[in-house]
Every structure is written in C-alpha cells, then in structure tokens.
C-alpha positions in Angstrom: -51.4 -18.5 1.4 -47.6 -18.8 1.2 -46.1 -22.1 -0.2 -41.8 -22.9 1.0 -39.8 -23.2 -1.8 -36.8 -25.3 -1.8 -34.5 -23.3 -3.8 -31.2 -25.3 -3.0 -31.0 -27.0 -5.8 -31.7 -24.2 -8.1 -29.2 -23.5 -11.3 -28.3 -19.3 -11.7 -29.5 -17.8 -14.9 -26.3 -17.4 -16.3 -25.6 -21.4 -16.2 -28.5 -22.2 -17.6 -27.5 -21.2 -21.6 -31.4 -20.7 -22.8 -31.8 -18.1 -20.2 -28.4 -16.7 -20.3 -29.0 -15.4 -23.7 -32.4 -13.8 -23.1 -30.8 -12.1 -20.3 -28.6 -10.7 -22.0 -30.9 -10.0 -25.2 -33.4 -8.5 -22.6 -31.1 -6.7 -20.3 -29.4 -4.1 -22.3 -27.0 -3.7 -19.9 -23.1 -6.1 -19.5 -22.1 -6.8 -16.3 -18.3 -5.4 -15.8 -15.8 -5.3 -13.1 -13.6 -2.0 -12.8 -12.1 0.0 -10.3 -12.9 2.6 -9.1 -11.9 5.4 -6.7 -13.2 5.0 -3.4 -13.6 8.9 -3.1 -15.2 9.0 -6.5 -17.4 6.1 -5.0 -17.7 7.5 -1.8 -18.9 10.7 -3.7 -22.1 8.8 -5.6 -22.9 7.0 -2.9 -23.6 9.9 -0.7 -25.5 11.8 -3.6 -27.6 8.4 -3.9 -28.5 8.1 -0.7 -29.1 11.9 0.1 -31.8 11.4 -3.2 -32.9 8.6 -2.3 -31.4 7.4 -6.0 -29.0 3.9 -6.8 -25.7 4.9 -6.9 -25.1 2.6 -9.9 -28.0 4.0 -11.9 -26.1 7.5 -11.3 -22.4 6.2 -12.4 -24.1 4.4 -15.4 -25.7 7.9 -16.3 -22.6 10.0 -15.8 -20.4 7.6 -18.0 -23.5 7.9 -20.5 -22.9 11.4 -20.6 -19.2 11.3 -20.7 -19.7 9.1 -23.9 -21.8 11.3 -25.2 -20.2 14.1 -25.0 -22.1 16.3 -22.4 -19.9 18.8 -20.5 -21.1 19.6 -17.0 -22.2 22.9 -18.4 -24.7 21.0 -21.1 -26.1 19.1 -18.3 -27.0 21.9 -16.1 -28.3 24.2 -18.4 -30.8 20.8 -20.0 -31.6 20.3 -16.2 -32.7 24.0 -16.2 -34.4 23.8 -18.8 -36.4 21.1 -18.0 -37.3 22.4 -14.7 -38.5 25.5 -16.1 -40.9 23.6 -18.9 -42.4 22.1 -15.8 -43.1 25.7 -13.5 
C-alpha cells in the first residue's frame, strides 16, 4: 500500500544544521563547483555511458589518481595485473 506524502513544506538537509553535519561527517565527499572542459567532459561522459559507469565516480577516481601520483602507465599495468589474478 502506498501512502502520498506532502513534501512541500519539507526543509533540505543542508538547512537543517543537525543533519548538515552528519552529512557531511558521513559523506566523505565536499561538494565543489569547477570548470571544466567540455571536451574533457564530453570525454567521461561517453566512457560512462559506453560502461554503463557515473561519469562523476570516474572524474573523482582520475583526480584520486592524479593526487596520488599514478601515471597512466601505473594504472594500466595495476589493471593488468588485476585481471590476470582473476584468469
């Protein structure tokens, strides 16, 4: 059985200060605004959708990577790897 809900009235998360903070606590993640190419968008958005992935999961793991350290090289040859253990 579904119940209506009247949401209209409803405060965000963010505004409410209790929950702002466990959201934050909990998420692990900011929220930002930057720009960003539109090829270089253009570029993870096709490989998201041709994976079936989020595009913003994939930028969030290439700038990972960037600030870690990892050349292209590094990731390919850990990707390798790893689908070798698992042949």
């Amino acid at each position: 059985m579904r119940k209506d809900y009247d949401f209209s009235s409803a405060k965000r998360a963010k505004d409410v200060p209790h929950l702002a903070k466990l959201q934050t606590e909990m998420a692990g993640k900011s929220r930002v605004t930057m720009r960003v190419d539109n090829a270089v968008l253009a570029v993870f958005k096709a490989r998201a959708e041709s994976s079936g992935g989020n595009y913003q999961t994939m930028m969030n793991e290439a700038l990972k990577q960037y600030a870690l350290g990892l050349t292209v090289a590094e990731v390919v040859r850990e990707t390798i790897r790893e689908e070798m253990r698992s042949v």
